[in-house]
Structures are given as structure tokens and as C-alpha cells.
Backbone as XML, in Angstrom:
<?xml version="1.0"?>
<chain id="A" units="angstrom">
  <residue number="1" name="UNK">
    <atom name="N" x="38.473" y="-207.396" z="-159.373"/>
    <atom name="CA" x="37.980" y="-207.295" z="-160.739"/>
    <atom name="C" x="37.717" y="-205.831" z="-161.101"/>
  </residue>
  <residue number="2" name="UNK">
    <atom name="N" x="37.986" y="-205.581" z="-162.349"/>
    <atom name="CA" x="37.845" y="-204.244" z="-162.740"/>
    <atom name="C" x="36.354" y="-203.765" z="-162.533"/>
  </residue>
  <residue number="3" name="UNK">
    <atom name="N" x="35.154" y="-204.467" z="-162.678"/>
    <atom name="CA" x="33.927" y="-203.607" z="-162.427"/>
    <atom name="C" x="33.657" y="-203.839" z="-160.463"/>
  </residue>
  <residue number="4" name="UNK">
    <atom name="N" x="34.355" y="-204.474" z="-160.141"/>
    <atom name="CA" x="34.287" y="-204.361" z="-158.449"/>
    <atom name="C" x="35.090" y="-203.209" z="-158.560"/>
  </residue>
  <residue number="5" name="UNK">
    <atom name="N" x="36.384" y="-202.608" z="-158.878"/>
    <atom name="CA" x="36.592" y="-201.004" z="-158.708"/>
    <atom name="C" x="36.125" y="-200.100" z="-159.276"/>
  </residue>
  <residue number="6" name="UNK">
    <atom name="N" x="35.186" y="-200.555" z="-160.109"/>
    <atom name="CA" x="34.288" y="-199.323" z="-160.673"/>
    <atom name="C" x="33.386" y="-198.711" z="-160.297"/>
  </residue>
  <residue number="7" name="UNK">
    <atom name="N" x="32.951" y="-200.143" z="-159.400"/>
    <atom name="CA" x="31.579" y="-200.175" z="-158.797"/>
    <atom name="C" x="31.826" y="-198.937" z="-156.856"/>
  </residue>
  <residue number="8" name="UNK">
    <atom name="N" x="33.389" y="-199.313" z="-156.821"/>
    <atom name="CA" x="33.455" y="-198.753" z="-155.461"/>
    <atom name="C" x="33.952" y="-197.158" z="-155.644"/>
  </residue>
  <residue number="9" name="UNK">
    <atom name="N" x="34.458" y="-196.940" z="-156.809"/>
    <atom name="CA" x="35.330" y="-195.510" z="-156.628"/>
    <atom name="C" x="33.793" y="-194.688" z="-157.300"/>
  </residue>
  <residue number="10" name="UNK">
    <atom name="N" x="32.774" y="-195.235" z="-157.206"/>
    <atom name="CA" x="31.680" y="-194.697" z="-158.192"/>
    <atom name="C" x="30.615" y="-194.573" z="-156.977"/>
  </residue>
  <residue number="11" name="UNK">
    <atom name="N" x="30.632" y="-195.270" z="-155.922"/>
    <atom name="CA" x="29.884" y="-195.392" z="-154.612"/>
    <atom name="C" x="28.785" y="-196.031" z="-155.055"/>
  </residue>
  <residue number="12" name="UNK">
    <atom name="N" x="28.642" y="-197.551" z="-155.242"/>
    <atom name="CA" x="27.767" y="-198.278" z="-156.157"/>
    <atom name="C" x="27.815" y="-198.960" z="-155.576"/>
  </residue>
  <residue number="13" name="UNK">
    <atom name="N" x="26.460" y="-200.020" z="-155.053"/>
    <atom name="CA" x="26.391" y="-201.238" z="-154.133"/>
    <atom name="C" x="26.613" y="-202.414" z="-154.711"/>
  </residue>
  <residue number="14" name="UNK">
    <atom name="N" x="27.734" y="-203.113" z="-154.655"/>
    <atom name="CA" x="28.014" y="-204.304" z="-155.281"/>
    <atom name="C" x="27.768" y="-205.545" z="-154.433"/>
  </residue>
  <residue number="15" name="UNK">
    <atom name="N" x="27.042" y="-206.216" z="-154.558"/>
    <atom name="CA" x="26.305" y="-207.334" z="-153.889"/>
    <atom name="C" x="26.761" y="-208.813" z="-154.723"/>
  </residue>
  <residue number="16" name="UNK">
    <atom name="N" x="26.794" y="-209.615" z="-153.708"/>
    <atom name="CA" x="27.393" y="-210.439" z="-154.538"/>
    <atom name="C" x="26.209" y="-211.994" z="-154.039"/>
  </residue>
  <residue number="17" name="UNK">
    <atom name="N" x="26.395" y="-212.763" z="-154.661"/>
    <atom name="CA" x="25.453" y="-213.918" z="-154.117"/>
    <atom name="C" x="25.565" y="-215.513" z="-155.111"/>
  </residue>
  <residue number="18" name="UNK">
    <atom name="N" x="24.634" y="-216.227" z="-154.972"/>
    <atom name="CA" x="24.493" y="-217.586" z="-155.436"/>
    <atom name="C" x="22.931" y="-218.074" z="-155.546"/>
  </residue>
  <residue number="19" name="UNK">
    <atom name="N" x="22.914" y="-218.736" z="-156.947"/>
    <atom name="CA" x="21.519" y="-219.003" z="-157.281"/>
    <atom name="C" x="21.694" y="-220.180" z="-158.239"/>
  </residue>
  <residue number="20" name="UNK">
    <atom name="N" x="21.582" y="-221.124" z="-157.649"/>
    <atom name="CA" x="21.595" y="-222.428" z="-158.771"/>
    <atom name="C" x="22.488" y="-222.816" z="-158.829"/>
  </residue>
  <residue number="21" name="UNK">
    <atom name="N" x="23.675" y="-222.757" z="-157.795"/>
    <atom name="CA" x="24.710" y="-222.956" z="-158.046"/>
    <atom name="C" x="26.088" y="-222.615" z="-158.820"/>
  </residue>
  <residue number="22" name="UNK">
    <atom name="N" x="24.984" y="-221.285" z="-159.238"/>
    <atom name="CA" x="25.923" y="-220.833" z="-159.899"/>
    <atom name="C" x="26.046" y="-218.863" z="-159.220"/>
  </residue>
  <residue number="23" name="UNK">
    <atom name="N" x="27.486" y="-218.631" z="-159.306"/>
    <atom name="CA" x="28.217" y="-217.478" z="-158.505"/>
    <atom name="C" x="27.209" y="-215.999" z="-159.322"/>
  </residue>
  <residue number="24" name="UNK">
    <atom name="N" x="27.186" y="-215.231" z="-158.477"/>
    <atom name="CA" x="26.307" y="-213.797" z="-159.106"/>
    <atom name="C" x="27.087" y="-212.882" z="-158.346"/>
  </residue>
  <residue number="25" name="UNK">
    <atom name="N" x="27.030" y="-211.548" z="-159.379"/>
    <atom name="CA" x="27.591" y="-209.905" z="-158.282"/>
    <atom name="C" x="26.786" y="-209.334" z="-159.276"/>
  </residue>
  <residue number="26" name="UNK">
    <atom name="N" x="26.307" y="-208.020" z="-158.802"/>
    <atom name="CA" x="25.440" y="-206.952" z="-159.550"/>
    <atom name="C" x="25.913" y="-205.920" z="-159.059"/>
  </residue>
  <residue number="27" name="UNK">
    <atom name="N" x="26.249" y="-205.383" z="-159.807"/>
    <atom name="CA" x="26.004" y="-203.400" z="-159.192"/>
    <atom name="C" x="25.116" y="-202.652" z="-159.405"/>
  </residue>
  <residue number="28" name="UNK">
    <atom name="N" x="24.731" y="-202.214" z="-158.395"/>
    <atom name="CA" x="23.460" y="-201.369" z="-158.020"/>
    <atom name="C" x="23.294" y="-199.968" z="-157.401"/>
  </residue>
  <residue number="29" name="UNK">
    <atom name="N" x="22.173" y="-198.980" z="-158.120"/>
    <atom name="CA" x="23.032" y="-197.759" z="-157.256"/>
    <atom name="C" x="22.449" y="-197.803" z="-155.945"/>
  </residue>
  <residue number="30" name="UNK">
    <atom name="N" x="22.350" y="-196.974" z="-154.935"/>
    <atom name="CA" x="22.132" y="-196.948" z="-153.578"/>
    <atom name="C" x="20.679" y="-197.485" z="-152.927"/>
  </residue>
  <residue number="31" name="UNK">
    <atom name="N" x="19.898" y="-197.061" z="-153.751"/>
    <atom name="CA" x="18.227" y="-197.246" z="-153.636"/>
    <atom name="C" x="18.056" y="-199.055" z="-154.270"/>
  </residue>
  <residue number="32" name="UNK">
    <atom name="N" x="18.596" y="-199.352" z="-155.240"/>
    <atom name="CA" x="18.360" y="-200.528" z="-155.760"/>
    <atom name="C" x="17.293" y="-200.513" z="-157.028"/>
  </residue>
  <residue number="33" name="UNK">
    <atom name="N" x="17.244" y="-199.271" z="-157.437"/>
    <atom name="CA" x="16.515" y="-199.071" z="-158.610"/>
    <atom name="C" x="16.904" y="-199.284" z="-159.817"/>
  </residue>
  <residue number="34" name="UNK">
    <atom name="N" x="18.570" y="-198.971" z="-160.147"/>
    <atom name="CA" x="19.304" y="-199.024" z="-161.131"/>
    <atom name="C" x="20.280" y="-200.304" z="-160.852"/>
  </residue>
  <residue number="35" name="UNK">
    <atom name="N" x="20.271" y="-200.910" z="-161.750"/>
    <atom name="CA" x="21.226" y="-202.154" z="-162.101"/>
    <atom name="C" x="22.331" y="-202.150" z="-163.196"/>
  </residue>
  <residue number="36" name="UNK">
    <atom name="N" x="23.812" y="-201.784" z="-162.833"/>
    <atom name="CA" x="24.497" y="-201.317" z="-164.198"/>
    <atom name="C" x="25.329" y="-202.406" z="-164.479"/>
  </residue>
  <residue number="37" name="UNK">
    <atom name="N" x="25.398" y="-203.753" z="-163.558"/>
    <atom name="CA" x="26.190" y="-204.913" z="-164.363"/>
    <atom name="C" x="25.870" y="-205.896" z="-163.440"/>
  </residue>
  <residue number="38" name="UNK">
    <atom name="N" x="26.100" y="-206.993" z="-164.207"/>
    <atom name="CA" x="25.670" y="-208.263" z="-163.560"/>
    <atom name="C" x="26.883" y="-209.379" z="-164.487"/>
  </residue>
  <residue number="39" name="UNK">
    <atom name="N" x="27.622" y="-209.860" z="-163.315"/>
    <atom name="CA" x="28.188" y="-211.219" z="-163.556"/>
    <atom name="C" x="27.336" y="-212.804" z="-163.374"/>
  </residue>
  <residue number="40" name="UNK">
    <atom name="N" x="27.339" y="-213.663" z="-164.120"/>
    <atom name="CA" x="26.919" y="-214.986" z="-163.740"/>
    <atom name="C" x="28.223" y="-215.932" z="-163.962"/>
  </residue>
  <residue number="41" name="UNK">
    <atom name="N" x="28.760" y="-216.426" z="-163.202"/>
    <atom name="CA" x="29.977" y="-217.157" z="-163.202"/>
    <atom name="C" x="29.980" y="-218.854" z="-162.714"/>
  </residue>
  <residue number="42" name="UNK">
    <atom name="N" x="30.356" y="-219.634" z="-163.389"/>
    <atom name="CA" x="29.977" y="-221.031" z="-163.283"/>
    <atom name="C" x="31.265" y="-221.756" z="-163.088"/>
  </residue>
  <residue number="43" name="UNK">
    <atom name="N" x="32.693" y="-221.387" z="-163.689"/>
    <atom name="CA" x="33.394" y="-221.904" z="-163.706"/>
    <atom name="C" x="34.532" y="-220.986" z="-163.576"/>
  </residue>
  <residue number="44" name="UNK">
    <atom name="N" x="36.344" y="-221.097" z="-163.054"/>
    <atom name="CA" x="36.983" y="-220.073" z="-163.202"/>
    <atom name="C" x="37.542" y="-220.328" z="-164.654"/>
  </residue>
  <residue number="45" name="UNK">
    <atom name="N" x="37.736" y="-218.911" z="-165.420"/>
    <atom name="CA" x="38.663" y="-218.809" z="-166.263"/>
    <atom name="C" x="38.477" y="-217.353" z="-167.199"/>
  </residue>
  <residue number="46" name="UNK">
    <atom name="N" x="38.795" y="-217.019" z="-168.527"/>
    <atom name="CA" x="38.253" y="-215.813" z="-168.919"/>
    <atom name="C" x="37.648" y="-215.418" z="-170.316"/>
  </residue>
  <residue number="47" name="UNK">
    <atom name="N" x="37.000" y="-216.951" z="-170.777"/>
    <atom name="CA" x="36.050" y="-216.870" z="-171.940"/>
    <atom name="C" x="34.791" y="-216.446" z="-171.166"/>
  </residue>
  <residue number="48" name="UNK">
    <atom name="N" x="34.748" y="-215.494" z="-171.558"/>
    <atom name="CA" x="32.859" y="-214.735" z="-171.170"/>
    <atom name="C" x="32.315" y="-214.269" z="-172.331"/>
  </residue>
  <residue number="49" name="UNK">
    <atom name="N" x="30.682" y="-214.544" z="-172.021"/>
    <atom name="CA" x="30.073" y="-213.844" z="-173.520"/>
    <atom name="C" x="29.732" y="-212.705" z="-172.478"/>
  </residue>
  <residue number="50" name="UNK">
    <atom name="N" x="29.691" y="-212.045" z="-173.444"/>
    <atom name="CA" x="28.622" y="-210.003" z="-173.023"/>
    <atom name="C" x="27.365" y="-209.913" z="-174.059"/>
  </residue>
  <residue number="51" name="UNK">
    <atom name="N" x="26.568" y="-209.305" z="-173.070"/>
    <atom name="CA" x="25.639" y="-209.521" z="-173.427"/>
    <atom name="C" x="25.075" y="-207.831" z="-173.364"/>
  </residue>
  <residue number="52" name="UNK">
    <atom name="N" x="24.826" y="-207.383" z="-174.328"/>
    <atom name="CA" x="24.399" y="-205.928" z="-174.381"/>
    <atom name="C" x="22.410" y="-205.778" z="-174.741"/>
  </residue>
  <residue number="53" name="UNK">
    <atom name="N" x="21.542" y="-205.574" z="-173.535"/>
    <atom name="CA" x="20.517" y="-205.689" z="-173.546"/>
    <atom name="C" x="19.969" y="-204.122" z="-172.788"/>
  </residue>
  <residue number="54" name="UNK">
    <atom name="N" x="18.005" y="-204.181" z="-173.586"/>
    <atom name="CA" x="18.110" y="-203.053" z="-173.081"/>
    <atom name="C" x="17.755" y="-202.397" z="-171.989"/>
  </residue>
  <residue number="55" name="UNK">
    <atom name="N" x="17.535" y="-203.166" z="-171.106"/>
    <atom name="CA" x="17.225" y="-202.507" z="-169.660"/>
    <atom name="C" x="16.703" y="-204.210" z="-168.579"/>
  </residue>
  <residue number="56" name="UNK">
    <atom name="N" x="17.734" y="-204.031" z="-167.117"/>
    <atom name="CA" x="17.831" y="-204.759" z="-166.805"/>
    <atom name="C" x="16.508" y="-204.792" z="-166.143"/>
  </residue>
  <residue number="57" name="UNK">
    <atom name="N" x="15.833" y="-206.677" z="-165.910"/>
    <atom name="CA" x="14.787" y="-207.337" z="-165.044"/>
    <atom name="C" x="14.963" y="-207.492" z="-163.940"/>
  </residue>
  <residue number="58" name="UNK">
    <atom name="N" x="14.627" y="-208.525" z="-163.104"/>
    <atom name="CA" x="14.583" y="-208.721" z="-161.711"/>
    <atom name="C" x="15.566" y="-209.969" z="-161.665"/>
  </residue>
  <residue number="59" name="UNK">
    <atom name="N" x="16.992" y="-210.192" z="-162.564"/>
    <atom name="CA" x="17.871" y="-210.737" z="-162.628"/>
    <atom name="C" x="19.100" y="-210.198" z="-161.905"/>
  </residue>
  <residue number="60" name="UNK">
    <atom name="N" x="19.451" y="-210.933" z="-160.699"/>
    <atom name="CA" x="20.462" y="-209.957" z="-159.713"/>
    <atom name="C" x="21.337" y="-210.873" z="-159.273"/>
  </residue>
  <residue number="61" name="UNK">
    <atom name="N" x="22.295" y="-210.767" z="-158.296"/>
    <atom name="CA" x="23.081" y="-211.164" z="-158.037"/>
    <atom name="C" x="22.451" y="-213.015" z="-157.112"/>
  </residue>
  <residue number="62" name="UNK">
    <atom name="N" x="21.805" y="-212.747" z="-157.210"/>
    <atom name="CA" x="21.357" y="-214.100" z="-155.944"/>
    <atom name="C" x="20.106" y="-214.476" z="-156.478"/>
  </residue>
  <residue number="63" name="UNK">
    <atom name="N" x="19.667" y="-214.201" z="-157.896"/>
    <atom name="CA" x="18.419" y="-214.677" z="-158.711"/>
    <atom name="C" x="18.814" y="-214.637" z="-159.837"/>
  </residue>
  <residue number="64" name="UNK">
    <atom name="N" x="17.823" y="-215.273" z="-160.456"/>
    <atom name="CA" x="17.757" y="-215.379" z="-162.197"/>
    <atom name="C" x="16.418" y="-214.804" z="-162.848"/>
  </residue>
  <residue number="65" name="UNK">
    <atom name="N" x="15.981" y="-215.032" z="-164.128"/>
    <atom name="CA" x="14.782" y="-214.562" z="-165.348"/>
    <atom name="C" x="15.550" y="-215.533" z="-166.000"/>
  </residue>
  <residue number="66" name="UNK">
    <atom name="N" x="14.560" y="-215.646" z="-167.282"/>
    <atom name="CA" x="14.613" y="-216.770" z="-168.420"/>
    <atom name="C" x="15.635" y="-215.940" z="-169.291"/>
  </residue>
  <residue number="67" name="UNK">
    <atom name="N" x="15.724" y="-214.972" z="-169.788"/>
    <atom name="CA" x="16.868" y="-214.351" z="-170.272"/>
    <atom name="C" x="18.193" y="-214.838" z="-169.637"/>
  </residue>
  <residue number="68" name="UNK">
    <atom name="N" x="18.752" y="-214.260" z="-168.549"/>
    <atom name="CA" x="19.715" y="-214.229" z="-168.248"/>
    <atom name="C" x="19.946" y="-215.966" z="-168.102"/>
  </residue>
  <residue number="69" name="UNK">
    <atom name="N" x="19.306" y="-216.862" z="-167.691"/>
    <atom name="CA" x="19.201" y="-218.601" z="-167.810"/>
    <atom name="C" x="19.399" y="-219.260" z="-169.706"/>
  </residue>
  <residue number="70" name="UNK">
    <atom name="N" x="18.862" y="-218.124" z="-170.391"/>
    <atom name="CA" x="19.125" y="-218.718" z="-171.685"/>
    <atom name="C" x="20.286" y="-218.355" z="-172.021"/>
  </residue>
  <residue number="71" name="UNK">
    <atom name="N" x="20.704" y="-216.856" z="-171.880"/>
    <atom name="CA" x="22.201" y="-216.872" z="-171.558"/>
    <atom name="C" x="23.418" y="-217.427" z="-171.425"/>
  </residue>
  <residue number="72" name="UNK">
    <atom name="N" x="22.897" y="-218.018" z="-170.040"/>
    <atom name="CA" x="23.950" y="-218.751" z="-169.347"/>
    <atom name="C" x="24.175" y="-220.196" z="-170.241"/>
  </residue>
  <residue number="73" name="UNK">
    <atom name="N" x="22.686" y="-220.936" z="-171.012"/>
    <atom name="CA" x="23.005" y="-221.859" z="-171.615"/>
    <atom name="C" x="23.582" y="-221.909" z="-172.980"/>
  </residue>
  <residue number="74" name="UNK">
    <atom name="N" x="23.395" y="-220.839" z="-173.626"/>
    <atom name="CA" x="24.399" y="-220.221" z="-175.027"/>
    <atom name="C" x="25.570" y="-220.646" z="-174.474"/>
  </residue>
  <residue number="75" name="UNK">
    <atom name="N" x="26.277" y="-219.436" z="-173.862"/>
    <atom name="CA" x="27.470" y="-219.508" z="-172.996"/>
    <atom name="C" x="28.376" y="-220.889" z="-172.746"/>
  </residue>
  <residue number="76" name="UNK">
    <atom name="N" x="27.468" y="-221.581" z="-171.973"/>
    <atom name="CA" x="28.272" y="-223.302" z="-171.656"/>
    <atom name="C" x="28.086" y="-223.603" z="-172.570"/>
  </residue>
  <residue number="77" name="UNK">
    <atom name="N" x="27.378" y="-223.977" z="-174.239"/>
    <atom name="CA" x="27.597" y="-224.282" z="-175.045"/>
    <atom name="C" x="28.760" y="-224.329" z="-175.623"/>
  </residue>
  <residue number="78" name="UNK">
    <atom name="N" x="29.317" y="-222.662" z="-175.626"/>
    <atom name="CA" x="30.352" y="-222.415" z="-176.237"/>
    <atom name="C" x="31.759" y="-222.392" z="-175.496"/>
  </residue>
  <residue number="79" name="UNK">
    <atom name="N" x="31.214" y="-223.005" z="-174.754"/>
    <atom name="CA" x="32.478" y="-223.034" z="-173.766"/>
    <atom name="C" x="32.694" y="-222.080" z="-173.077"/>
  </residue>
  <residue number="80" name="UNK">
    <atom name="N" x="32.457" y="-221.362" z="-172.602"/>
    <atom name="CA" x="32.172" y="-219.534" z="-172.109"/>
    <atom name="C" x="32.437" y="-220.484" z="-170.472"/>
  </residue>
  <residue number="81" name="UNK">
    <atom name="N" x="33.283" y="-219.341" z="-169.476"/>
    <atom name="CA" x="33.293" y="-219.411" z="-168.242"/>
    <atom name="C" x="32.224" y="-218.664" z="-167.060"/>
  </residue>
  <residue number="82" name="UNK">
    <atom name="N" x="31.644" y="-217.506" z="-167.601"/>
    <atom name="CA" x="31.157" y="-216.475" z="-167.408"/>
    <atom name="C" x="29.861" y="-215.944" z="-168.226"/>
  </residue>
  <residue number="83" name="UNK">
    <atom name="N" x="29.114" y="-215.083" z="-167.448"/>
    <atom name="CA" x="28.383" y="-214.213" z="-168.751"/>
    <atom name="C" x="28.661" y="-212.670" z="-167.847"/>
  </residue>
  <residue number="84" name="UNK">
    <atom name="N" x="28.581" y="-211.821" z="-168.559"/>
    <atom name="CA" x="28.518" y="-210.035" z="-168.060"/>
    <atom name="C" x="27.126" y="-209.610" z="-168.705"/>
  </residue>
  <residue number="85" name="UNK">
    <atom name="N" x="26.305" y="-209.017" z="-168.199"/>
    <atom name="CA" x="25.232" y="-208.367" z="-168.470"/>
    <atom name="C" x="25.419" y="-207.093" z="-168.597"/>
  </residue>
  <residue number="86" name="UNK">
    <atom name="N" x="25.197" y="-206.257" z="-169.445"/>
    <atom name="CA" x="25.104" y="-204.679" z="-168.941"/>
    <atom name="C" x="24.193" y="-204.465" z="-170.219"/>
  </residue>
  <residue number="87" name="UNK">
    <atom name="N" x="23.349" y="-203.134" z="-169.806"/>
    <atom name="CA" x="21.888" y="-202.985" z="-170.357"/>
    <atom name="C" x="22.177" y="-200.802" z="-170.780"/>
  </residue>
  <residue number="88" name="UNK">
    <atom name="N" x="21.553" y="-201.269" z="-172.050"/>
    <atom name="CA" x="21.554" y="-199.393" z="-172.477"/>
    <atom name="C" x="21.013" y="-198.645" z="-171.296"/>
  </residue>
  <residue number="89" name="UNK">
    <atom name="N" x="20.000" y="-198.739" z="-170.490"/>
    <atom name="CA" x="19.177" y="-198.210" z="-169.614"/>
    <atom name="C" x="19.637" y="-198.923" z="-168.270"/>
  </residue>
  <residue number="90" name="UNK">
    <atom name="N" x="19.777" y="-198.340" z="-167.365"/>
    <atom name="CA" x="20.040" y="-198.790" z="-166.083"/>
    <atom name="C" x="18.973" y="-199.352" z="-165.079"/>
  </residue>
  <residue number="91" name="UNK">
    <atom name="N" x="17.627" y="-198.667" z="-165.636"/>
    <atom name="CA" x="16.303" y="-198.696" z="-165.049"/>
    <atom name="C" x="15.813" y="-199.976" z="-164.983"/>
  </residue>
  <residue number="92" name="UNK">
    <atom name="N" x="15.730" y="-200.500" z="-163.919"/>
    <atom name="CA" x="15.183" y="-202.023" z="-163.691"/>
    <atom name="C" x="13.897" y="-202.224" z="-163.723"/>
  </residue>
  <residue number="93" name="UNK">
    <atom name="N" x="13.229" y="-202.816" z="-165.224"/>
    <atom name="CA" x="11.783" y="-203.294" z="-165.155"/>
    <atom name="C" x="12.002" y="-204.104" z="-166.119"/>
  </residue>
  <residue number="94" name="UNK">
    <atom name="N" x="10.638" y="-205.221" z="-165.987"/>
    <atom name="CA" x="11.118" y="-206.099" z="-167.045"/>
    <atom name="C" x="10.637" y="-206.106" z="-168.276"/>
  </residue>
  <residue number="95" name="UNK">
    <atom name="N" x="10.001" y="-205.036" z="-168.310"/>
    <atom name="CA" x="9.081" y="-204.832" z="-169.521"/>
    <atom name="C" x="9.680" y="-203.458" z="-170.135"/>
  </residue>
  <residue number="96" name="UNK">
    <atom name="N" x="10.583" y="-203.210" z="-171.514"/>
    <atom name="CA" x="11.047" y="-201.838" z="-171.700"/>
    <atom name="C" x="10.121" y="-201.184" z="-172.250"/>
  </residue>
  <residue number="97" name="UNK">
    <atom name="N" x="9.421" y="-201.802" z="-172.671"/>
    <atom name="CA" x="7.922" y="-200.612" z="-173.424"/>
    <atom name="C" x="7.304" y="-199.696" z="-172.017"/>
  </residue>
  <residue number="98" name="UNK">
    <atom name="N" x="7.508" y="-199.767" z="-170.945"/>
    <atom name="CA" x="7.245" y="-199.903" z="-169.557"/>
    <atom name="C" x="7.948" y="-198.299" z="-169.432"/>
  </residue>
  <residue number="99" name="UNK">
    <atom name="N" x="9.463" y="-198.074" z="-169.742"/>
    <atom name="CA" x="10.498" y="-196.888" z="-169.977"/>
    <atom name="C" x="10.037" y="-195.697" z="-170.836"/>
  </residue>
  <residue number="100" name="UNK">
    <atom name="N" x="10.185" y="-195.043" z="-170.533"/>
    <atom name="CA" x="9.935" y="-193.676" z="-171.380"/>
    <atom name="C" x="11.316" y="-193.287" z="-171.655"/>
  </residue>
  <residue number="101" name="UNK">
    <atom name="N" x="11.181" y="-192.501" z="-173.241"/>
    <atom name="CA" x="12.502" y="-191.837" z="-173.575"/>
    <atom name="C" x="13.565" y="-191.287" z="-172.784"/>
  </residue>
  <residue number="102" name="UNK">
    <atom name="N" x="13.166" y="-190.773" z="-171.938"/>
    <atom name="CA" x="14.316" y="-190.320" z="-171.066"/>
    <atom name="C" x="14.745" y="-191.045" z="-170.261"/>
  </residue>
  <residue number="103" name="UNK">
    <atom name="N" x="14.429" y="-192.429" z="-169.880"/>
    <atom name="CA" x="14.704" y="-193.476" z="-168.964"/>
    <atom name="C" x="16.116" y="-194.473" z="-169.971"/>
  </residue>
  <residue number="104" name="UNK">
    <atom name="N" x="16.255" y="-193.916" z="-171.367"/>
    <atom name="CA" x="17.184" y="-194.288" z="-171.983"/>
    <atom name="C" x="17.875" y="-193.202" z="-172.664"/>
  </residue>
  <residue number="105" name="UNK">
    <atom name="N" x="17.719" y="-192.167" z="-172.055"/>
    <atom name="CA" x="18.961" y="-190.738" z="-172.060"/>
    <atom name="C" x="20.387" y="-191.700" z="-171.519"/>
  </residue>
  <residue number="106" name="UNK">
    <atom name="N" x="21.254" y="-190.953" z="-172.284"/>
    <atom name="CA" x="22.971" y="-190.880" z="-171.833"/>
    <atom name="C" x="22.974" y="-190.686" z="-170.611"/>
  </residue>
  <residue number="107" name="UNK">
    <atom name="N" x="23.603" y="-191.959" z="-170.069"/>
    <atom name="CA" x="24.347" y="-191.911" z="-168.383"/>
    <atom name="C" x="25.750" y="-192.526" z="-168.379"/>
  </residue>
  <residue number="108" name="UNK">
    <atom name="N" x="26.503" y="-191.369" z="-167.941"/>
    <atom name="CA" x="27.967" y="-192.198" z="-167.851"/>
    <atom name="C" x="28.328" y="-192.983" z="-167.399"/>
  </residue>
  <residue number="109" name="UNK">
    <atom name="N" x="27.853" y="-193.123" z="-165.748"/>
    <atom name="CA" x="28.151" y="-194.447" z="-165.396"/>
    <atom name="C" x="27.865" y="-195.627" z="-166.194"/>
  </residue>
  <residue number="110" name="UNK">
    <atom name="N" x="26.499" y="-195.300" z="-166.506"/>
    <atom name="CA" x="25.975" y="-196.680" z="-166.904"/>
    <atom name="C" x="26.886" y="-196.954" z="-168.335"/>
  </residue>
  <residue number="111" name="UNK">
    <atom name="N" x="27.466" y="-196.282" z="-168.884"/>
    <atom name="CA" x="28.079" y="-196.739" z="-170.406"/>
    <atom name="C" x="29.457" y="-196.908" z="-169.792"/>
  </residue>
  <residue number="112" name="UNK">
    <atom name="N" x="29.826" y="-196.768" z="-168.587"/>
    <atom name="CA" x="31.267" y="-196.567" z="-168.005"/>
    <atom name="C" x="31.244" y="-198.429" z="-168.275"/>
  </residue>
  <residue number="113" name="UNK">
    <atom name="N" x="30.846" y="-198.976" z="-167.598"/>
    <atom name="CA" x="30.320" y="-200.613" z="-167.587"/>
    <atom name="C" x="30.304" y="-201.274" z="-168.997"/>
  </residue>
</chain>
């Protein structure tokens, strides 16, 4: 998949896992502080919604949050195979009032996603 080579030519920990039965991968940078994409995958095929939010929670490859679960139920509504997460801020907390301005400065990687 194109963000599994993004994730490797970028030296980004891509972890992959299962939570509810349903398939997860996240990329993460080395420390596990930054989170720059997250797949939730339920079924194969290539209707996915994207979901542009602003800074990722404690939603990862092998867990969920009520966000990324309400998500997923939009999604099967509409028939969606997939969801992609990627967040303006890379900085993982679940609270963005939590971020200071510069915690949502321009990062290439993270807009590379």
C-alpha cells in the first residue's frame, strides 16, 4: 500500500494490529509520540471515507476511541470498505486545546499522508 511505502522510505514505525475484529495499521514516528495515519479496515475493497481531524487520540492500530468507532459506523453505512485517518497535527493527545500553536506548525511528513 502506498502509505506502507511512505511510512518505510520516511523511517516511520508502521504497526499493524486487530481490535474488534476489525484490521488496524498506524504510522508512528520512532518514540510513538506522533501518529501520521491510521487505517481501520473491515472488509476488502476500495470505497474508503477520509477523515481529516485535528490531532490524533489514543486510537492506534490494535485500539479504538469513540471517534474513530463513530467513524467506522458512518462508513458501513455508506457502504465504505475502509476508513483512513490523518490529523493536521501529528501530536497524539486527546484533548487539542491540550496543543499549543506550534504543535500545529507545517510538517511535511505529516501533510505527505
Amino acid at each position: 500500500m502506498w502509505f506502507e511505502q511512505l511510512a518505510h522510505s520516511n523511517q516511520l514505525s508502521l504497526k499493524k494490529g486487530t481490535y474488534a475484529g476489525i484490521s488496524g495499521k498506524a504510522i508512528f514516528n520512532t518514540n510513538g509520540t506522533r501518529r501520521y495515519f491510521l487505517e481501520k479496515r473491515w472488509s476488502q475493497g476500495e470505497n474508503i471515507l477520509t477523515a481529516i481531524m485535528m490531532n490524533p487520540s489514543n486510537a492506534a492500530h490494535n485500539q479504538t476511541d469513540d471517534t474513530v468507532d463513530q467513524l467506522i459506523d458512518v462508513a458501513k453505512v455508506k457502504g465504505c470498505h475502509a476508513i483512513y485517518v490523518v490529523n493536521v497535527s501529528s501530536f497524539i493527545d486527546g484533548t487539542s486545546s491540550n496543543l499549543n500553536n506550534a504543535q500545529f506548525a507545517y510538517e511535511a511528513i505529516n501533510w505527505t499522508f
